[in-house]
TIMIKE-437446 format. One record per residue (C-alpha): residue in three letters; residue number from 1; x negated, y, z. Coordinates in nm, 2 decimals, padded with zeros to 4 digits, m for minus. Example, Ala and Ser with C-alpha at 12.3 -4.5 7.8 and 13.67 -1.06 7.14 Angstrom:
BEGIN
+------+-----+--------+--------+--------+
| code | pos |      x |      y |      z |
+------+-----+--------+--------+--------+
|  ALA |   1 | m01.23 | m00.45 |  00.78 |
|  SER |   2 | m01.37 | m00.11 |  00.71 |
+------+-----+--------+--------+--------+
// end
This chain:
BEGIN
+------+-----+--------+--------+--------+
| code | pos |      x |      y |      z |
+------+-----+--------+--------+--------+
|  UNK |   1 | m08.31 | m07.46 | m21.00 |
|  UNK |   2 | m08.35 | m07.23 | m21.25 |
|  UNK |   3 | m08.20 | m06.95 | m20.99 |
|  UNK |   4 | m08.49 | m07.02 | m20.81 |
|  UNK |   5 | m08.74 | m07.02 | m21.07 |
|  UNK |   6 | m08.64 | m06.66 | m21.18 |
|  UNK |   7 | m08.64 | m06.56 | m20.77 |
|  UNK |   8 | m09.01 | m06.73 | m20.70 |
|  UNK |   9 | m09.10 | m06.56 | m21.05 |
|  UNK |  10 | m09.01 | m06.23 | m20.99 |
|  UNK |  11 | m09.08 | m06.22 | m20.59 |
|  UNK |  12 | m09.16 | m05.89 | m20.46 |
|  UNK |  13 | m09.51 | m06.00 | m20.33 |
|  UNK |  14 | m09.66 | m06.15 | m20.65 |
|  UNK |  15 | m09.62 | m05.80 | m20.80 |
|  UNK |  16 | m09.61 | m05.52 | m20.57 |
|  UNK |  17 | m09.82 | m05.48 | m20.26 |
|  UNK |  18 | m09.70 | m05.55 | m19.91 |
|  UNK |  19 | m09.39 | m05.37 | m19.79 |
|  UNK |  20 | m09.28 | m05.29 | m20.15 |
|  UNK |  21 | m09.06 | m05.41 | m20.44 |
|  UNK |  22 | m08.82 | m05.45 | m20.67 |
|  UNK |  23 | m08.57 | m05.25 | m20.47 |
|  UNK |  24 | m08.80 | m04.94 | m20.48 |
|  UNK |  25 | m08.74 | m04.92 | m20.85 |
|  UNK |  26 | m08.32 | m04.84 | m20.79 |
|  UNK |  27 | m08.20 | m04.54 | m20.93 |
|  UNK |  28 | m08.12 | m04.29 | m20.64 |
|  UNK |  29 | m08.05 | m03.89 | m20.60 |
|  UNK |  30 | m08.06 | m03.83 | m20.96 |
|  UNK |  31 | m08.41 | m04.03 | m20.99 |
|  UNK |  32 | m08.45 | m04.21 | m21.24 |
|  UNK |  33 | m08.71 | m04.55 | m21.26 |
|  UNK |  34 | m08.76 | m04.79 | m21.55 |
|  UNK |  35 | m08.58 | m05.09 | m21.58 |
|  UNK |  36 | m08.63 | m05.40 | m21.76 |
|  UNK |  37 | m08.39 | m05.38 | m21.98 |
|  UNK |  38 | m08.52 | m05.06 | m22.13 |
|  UNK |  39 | m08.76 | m05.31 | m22.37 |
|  UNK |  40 | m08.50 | m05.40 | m22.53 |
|  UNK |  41 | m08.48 | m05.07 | m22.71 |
|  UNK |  42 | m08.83 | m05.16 | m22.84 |
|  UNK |  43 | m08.71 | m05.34 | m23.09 |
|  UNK |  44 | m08.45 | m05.10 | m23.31 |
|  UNK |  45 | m08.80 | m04.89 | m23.26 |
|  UNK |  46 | m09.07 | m05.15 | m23.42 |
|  UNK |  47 | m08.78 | m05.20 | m23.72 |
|  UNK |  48 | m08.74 | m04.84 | m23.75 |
|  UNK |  49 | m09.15 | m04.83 | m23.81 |
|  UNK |  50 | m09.08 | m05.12 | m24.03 |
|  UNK |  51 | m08.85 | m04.91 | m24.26 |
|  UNK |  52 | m09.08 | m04.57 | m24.24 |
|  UNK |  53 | m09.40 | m04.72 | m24.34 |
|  UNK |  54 | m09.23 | m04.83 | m24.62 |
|  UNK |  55 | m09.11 | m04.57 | m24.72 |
|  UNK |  56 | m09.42 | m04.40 | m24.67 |
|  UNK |  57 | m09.67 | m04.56 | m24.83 |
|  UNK |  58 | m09.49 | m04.52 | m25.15 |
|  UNK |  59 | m09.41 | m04.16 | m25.12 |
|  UNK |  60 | m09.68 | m04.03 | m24.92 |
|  UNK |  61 | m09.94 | m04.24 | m24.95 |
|  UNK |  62 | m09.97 | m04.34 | m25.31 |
|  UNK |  63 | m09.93 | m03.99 | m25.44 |
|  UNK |  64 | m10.26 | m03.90 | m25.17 |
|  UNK |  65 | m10.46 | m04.19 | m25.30 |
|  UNK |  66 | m10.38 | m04.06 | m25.67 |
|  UNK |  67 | m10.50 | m03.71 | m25.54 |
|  UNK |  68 | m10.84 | m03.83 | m25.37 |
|  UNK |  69 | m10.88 | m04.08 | m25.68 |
|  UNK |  70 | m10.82 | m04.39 | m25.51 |
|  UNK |  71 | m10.89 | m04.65 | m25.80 |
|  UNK |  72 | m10.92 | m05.03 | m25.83 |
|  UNK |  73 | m11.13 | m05.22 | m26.00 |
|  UNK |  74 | m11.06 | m05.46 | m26.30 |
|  UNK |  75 | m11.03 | m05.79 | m26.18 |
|  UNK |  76 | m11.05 | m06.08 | m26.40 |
|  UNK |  77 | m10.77 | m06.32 | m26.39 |
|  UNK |  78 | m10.84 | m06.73 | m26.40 |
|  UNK |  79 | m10.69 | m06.92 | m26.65 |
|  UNK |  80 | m10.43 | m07.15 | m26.56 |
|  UNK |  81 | m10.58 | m07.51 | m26.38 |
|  UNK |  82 | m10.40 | m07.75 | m26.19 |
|  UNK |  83 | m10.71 | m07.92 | m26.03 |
|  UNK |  84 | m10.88 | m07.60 | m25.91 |
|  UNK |  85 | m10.55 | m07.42 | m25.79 |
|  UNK |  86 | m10.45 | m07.76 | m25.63 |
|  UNK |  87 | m10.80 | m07.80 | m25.42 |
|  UNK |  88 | m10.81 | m07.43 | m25.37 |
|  UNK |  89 | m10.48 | m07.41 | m25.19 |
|  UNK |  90 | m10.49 | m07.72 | m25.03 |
|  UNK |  91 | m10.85 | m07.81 | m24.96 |
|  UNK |  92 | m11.15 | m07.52 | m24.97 |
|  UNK |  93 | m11.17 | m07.16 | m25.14 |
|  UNK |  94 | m11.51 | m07.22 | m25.11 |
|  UNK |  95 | m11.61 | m07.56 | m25.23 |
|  UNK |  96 | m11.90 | m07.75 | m25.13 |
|  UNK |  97 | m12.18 | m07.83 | m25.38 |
|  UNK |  98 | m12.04 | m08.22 | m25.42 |
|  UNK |  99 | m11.71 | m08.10 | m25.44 |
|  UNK | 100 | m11.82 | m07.85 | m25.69 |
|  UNK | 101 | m11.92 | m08.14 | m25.90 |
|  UNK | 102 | m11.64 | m08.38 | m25.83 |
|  UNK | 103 | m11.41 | m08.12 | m25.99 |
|  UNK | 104 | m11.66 | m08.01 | m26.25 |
|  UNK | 105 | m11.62 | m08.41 | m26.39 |
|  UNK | 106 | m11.22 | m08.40 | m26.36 |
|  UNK | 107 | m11.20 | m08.06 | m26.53 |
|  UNK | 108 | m11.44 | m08.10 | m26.78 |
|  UNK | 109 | m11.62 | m07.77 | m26.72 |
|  UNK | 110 | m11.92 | m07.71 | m26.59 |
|  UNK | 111 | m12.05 | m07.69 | m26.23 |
|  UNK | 112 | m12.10 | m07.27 | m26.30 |
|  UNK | 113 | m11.80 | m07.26 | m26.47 |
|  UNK | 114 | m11.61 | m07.41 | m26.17 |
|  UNK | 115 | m11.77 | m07.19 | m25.94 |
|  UNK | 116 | m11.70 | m06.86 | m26.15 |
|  UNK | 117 | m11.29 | m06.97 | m26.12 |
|  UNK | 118 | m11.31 | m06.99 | m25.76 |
|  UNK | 119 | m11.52 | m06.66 | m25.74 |
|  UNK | 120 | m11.25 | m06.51 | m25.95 |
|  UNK | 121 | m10.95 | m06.72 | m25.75 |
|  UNK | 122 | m11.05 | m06.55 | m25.47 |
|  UNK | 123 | m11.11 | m06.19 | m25.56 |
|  UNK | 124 | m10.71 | m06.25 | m25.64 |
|  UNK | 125 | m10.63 | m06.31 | m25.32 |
|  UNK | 126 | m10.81 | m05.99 | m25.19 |
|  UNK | 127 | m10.60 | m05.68 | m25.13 |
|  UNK | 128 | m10.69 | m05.42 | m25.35 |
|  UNK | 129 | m10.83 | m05.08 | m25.24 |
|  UNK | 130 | m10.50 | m04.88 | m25.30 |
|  UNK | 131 | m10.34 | m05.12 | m25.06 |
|  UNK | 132 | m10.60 | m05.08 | m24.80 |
|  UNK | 133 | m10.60 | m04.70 | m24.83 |
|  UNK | 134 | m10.16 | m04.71 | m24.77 |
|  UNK | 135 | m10.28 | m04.91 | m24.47 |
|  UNK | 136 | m10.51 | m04.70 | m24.35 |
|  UNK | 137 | m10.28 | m04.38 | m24.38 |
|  UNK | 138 | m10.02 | m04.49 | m24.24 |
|  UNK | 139 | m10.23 | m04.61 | m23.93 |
|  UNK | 140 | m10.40 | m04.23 | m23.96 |
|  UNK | 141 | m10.09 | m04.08 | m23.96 |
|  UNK | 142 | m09.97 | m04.23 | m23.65 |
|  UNK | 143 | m10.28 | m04.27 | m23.47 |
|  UNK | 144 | m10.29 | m03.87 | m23.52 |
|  UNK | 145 | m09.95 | m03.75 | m23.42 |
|  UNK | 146 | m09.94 | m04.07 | m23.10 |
|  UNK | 147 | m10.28 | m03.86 | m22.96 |
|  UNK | 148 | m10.17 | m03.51 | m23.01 |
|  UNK | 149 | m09.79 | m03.61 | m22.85 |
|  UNK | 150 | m09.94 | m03.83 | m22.55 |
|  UNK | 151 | m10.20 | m03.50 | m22.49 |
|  UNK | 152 | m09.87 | m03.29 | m22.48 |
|  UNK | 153 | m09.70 | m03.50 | m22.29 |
|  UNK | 154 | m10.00 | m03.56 | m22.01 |
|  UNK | 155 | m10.23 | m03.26 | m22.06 |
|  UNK | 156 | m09.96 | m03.07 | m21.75 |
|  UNK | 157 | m09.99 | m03.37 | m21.51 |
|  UNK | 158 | m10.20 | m03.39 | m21.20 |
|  UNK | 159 | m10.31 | m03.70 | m21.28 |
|  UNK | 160 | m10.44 | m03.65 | m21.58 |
|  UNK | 161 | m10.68 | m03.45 | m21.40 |
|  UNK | 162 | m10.75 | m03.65 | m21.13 |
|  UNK | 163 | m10.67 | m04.01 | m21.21 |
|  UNK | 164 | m10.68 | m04.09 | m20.86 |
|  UNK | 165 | m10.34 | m03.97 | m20.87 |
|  UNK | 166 | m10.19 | m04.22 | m21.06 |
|  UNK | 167 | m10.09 | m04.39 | m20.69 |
|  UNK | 168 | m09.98 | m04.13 | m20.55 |
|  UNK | 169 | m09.65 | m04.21 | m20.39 |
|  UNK | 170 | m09.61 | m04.55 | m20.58 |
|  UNK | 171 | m09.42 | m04.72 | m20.66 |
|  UNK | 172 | m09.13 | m04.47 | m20.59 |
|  UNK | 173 | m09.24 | m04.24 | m20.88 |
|  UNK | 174 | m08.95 | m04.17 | m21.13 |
|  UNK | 175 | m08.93 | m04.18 | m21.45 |
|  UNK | 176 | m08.95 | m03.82 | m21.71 |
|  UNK | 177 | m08.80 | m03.82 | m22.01 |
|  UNK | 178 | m09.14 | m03.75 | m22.18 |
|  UNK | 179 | m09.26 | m04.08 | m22.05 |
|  UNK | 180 | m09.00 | m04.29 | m22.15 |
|  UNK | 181 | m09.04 | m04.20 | m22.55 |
|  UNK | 182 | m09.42 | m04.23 | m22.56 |
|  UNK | 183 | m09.39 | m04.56 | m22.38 |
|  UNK | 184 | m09.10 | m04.65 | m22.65 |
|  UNK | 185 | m09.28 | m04.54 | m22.94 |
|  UNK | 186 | m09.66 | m04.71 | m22.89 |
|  UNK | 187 | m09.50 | m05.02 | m22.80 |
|  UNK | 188 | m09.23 | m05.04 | m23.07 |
|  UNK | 189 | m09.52 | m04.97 | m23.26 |
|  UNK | 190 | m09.78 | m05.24 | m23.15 |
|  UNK | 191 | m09.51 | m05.50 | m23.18 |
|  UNK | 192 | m09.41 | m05.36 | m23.55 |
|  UNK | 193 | m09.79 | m05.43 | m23.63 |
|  UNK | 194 | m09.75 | m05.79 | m23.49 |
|  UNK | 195 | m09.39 | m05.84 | m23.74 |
|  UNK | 196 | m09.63 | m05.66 | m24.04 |
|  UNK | 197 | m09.90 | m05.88 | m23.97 |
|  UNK | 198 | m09.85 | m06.13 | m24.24 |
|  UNK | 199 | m09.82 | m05.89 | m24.51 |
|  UNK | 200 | m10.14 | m05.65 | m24.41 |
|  UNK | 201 | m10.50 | m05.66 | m24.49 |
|  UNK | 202 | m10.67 | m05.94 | m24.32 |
|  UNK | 203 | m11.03 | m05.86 | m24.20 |
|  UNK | 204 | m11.29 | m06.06 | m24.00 |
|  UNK | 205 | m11.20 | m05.98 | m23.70 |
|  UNK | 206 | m10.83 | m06.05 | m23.75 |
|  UNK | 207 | m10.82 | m06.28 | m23.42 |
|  UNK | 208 | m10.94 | m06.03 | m23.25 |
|  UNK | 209 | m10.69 | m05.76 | m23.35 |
|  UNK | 210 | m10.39 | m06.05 | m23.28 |
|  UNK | 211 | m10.58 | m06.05 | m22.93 |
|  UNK | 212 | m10.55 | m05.69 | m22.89 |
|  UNK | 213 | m10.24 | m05.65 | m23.01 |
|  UNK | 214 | m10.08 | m05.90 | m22.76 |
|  UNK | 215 | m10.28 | m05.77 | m22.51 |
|  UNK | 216 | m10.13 | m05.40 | m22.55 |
|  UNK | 217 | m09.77 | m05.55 | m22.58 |
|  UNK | 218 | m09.85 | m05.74 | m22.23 |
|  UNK | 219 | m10.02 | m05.43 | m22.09 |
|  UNK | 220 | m09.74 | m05.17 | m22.17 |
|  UNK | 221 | m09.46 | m05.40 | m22.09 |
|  UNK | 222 | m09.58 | m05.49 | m21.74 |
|  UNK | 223 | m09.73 | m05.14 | m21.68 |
|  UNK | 224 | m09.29 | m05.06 | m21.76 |
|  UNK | 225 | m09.17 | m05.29 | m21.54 |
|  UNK | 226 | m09.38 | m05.19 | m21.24 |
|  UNK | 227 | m09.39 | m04.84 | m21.28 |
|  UNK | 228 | m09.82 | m04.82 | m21.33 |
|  UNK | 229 | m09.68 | m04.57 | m21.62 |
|  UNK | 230 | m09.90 | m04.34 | m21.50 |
|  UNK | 231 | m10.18 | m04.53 | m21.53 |
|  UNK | 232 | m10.04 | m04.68 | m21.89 |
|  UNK | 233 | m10.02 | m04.34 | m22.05 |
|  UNK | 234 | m10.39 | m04.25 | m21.97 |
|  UNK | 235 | m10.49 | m04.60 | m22.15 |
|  UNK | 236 | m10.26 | m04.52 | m22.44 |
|  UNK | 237 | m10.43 | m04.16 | m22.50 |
|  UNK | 238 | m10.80 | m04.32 | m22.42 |
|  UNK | 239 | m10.70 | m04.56 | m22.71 |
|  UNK | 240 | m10.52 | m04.33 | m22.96 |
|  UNK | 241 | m10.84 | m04.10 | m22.91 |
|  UNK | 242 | m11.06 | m04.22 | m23.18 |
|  UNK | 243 | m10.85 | m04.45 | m23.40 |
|  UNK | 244 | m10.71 | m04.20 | m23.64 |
|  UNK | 245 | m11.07 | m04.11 | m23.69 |
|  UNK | 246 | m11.18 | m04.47 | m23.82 |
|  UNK | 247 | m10.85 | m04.48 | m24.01 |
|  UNK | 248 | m10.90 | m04.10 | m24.17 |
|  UNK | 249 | m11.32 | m04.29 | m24.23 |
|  UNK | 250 | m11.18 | m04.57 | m24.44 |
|  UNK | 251 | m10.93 | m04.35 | m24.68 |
|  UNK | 252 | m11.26 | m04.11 | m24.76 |
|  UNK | 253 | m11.40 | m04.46 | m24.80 |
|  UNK | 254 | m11.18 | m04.63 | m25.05 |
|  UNK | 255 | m11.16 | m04.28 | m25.22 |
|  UNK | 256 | m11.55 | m04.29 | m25.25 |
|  UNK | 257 | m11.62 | m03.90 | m25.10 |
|  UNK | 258 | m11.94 | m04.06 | m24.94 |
|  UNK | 259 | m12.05 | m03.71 | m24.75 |
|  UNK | 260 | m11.71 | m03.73 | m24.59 |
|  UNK | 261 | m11.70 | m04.06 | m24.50 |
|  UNK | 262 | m12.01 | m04.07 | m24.31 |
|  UNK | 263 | m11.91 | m03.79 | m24.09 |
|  UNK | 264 | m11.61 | m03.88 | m23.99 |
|  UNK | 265 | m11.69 | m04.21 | m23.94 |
|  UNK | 266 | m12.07 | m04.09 | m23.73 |
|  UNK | 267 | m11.79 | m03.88 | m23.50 |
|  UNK | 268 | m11.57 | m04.19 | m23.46 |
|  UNK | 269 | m11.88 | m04.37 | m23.33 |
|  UNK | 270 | m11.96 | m04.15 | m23.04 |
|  UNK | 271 | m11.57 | m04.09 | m22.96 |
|  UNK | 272 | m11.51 | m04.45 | m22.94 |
|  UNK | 273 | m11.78 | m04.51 | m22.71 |
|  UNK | 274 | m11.70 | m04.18 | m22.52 |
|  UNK | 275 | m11.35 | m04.33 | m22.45 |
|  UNK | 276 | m11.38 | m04.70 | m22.47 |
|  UNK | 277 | m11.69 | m04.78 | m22.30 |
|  UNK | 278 | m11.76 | m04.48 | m22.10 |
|  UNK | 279 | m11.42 | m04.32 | m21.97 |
|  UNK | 280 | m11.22 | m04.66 | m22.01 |
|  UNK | 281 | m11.43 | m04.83 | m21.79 |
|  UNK | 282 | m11.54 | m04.60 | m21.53 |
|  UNK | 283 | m11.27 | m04.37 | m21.49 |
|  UNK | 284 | m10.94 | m04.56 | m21.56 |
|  UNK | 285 | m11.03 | m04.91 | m21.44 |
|  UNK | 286 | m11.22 | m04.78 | m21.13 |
|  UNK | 287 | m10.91 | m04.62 | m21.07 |
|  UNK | 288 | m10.68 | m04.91 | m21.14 |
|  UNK | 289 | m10.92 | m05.15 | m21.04 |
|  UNK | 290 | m11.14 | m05.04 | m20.76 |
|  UNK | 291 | m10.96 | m04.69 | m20.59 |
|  UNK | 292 | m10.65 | m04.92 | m20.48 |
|  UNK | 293 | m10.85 | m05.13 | m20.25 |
|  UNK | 294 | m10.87 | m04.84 | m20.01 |
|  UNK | 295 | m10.47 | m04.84 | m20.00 |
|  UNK | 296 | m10.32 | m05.17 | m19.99 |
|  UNK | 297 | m10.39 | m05.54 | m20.02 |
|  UNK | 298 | m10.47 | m05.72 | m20.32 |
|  UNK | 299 | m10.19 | m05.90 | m20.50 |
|  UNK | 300 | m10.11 | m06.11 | m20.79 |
|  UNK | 301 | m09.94 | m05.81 | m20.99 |
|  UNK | 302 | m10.28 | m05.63 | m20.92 |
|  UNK | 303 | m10.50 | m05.90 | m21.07 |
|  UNK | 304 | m10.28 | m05.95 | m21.39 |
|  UNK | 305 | m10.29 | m05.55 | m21.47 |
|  UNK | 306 | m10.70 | m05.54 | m21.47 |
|  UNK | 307 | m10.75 | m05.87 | m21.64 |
|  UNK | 308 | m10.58 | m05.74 | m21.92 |
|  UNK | 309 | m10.78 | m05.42 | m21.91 |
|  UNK | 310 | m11.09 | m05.62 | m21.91 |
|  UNK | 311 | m10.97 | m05.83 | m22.20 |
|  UNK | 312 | m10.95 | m05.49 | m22.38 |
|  UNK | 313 | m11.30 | m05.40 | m22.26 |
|  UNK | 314 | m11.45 | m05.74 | m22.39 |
|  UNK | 315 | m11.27 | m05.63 | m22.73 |
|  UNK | 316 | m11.42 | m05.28 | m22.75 |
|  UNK | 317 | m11.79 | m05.40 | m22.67 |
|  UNK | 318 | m11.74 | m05.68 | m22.96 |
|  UNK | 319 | m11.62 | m05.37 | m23.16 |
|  UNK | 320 | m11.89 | m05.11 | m23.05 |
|  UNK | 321 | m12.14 | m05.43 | m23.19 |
|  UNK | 322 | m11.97 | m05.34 | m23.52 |
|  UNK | 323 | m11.95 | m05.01 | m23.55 |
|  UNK | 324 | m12.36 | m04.93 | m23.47 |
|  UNK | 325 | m12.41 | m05.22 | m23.71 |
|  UNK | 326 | m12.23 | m04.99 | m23.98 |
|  UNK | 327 | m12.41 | m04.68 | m23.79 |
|  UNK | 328 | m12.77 | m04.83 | m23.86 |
|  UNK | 329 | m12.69 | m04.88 | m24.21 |
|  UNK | 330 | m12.60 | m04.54 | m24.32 |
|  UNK | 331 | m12.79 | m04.35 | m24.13 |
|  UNK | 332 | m13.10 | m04.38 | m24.28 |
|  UNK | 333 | m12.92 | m04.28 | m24.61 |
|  UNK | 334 | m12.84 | m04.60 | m24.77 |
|  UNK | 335 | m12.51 | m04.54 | m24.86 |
|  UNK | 336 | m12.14 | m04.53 | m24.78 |
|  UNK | 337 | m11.99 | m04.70 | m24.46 |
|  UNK | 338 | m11.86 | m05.00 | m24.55 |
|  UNK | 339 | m11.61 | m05.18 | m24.28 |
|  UNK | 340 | m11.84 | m05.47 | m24.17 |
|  UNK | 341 | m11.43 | m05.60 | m24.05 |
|  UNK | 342 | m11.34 | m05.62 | m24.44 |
|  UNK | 343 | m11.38 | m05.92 | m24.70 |
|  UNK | 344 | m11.62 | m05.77 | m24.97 |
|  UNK | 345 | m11.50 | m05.87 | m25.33 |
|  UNK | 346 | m11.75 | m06.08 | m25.48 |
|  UNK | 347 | m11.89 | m05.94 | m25.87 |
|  UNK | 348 | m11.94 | m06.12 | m26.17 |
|  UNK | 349 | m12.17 | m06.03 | m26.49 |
|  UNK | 350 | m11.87 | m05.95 | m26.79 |
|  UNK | 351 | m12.01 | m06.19 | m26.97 |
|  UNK | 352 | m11.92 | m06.52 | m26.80 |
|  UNK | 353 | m11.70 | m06.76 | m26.91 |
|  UNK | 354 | m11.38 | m06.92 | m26.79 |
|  UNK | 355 | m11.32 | m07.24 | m26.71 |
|  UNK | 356 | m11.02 | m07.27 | m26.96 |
|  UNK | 357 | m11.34 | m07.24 | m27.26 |
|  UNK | 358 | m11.57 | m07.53 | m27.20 |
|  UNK | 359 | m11.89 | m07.47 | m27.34 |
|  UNK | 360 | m12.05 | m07.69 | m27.61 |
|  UNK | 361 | m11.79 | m07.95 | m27.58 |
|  UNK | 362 | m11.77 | m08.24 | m27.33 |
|  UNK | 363 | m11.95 | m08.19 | m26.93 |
|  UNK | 364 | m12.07 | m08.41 | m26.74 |
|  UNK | 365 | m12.26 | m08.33 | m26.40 |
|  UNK | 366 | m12.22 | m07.98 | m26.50 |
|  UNK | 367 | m12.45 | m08.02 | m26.80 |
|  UNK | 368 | m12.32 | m07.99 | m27.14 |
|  UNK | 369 | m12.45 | m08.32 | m27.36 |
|  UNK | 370 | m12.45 | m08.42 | m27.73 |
|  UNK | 371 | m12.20 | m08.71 | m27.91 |
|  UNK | 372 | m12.59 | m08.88 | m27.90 |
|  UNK | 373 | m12.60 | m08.83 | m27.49 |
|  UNK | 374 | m12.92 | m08.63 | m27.55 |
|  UNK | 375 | m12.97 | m08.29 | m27.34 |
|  UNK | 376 | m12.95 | m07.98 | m27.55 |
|  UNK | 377 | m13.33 | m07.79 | m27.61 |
+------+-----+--------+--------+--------+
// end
């Protein structure tokens, strides 16, 4: 049964159009095509980014943040309190007003005392800026040498000039060596993201970066195992086109060069919509999308491809929102781009309290009372 599961699966006309198949993708005269069982070297390649980025954000990118004057703030520490840490890691960081009081009573602080230790529990939990700015180099660093390589590796192909020609004798196109690596390395990479992805900064939008990142897995695996690789290579250099920029925007950020920051990240802007929402859409999906209908009949393989190249184009318009949101608030000079993706530490006046230090003895309601059970003047 499961013999014919796998066979109805994989049948040559859910994936390729009529009169083609799997059997077009045999190696023959010296031609080479992709196999599934190349993927598997994916993963020796995600662990192998694993390692690096380790290796580099101590070495590399710590000494750079200590260059630029990447600094973090003092954060307060909260005194140790069962109740609170119990409800905050079980419960709420961000406790209702009745709630608030509840554990005001059992703690014997007050209401604002309560609410300063959660303010302060949670700015714990926040990644500090020298983390973000290892992050954000090491996504800069690869962002930059993935665009420069996949421009080397395409910039000589027809198709890159005509993207027409990405169909041109398909599916019996073989496979170059040059192909094979940038396919390897963007995809070890994406799935090394989705392994790190417990460990990194976590920003707003973090569903919709697990979305994308699924979504590119899906999209550079199938685009392998059907030979669109032609095809997948343009969408990998559209992609890589403008995110070392944002990354390269976010370390002038965190090192607070303002002037620098603002630039980079006004030239991400219009590359991002350049590629994402301009040649994305109506140069890469009309060719994927649209073109093929003038050479064969529709089939399921066909459908599966563009959906996920819509799902990426739903993604970039939710992220072009944010971006001109950040645009519109620099621009008239109000200050420094701030990622409207990241979780902004909350501040605190020096002189509060903690909740280890109730004030004027016992609390009730979060007001402090006399041994008479009179209100203070």
């Amino acid at each position: 049964m499961l013999s014919r599961l796998n066979e109805l699966i994989w049948a040559d006309w859910i994936w390729f159009p009529d009169g083609y198949g799997w059997d077009d993708l045999k190696d023959h005269d010296g031609k080479v095509f992709p196999k599934t069982r190349d993927l598997w070297a994916v993963l020796p390649v995600a662990l192998c980014f694993l390692i690096i980025r380790q290796i580099f954000e101590q070495t590399i990118a710590l000494p750079l943040a200590t260059l630029l004057g990447v600094r973090d703030k003092h954060r307060v520490c909260v005194s140790p309190n069962p109740v609170l840490e119990s409800h905050f890691c079980s419960k709420s960081k961000h406790p209702t007003q009745g709630s608030t009081e509840s554990l005001s009573k059992q703690t014997g602080c007050s209401v604002r005392q309560v609410q300063r230790w959660f303010r302060r529990r949670r700015n714990e939990d926040r990644p500090s800026k020298l983390k973000k700015f290892q992050e954000a180099s090491w996504r800069f660093t690869f962002y930059l040498l993935a665009f420069f390589a996949g421009l080397a590796v395409l910039v000589d192909k027809p198709w890159f000039h005509d993207v027409k020609l990405v169909w041109e004798n398909f599916p019996k196109m073989p496979l170059l060596t040059s192909q094979y690596w940038y396919y390897m390395i963007e995809l070890g990479f994406y799935v090394s993201l989705i392994f790190s992805v417990a460990s990194d900064v976590k920003r707003k939008d973090f569903k919709e970066q697990i979305v994308h990142h699924v979504a590119t897995i899906l999209l550079i695996s199938f685009s392998w195992l059907v030979n669109y690789i032609r095809a997948g290579t343009l969408i990998m250099l559209v992609h890589d086109a403008s995110d070392y920029l944002m990354e390269s925007a976010k370390m002038f950020n965190y090192a607070g060069w303002k002037k620098t920051c603002n630039f980079i990240f006004t030239v991400f802007a219009a590359v991002f919509i350049i590629t994402r929402l301009i040649i994305f859409p109506f140069w890469i999906i009309y060719a994927t999308g649209v073109y093929p209908l003038s050479l064969y009949p529709t089939f399921f393989g066909f459908y599966f491809f563009n959906g996920l190249l819509v799902v990426l184009l739903i993604l970039h318009i939710f992220w072009t929102g944010l971006i001109l949101r950040m645009v519109i608030k620099f621009l008239p000079g109000n200050g420094i781009v701030e990622d409207e993706r990241s979780d902004k530490e909350e501040t605190e006046s020096d002189d509060e309290d903690d909740c280890s230090k109730p004030k004027n003895g016992h609390v009730q309601n979060g007001h402090s009372v006399l041994h008479n059970h009179k209100k203070r003047d």
